[in-house]
C-alpha angles and dihedrals in degrees: 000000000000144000146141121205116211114203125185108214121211104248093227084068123077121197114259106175125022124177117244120252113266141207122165112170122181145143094290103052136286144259140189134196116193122178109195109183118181135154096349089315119115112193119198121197113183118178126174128175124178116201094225145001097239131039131207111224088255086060096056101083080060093053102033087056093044097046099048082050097055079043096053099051092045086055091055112121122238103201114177123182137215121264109240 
């Protein structure tokens, strides 16, 4: 899966708080989360790529890693502020 969010930003609003990059790669797939802001423009890339449609119970931990990972960097906050 993958997408990338485009937000137009008003210029009278500067960016306060971005997400890190992020890569995790492991045996059960990867994902990667990139925030490129630049003149007013965010732009969000989200990929995510599972290594198979079925686990066995030893492959969980993998998964399970990988997916609170894709999970915690869409929960990360944008917060932009006003220019005074």
């Amino acid at each position: 899966m993958s997408w990338t969010s485009t937000i137009h930003i008003p210029s009278d609003y500067k960016a306060v708080v971005l997400p890190s990059n992020q890569k995790v790669r492991n045996a059960a797939g990867k994902f990667s989360y990139k925030i490129q802001y630049d003149h007013n423009v965010l732009l969000v890339h989200y990929d995510l790529k599972l290594n198979r449609v079925v686990y066995s119970p030893q492959q969980y931990p993998a998964l399970r890693a990988l997916l609170l990972a894709d999970f915690s960097a869409q929960k990360s906050p944008l917060i932009f502020a006003h220019n005074k």
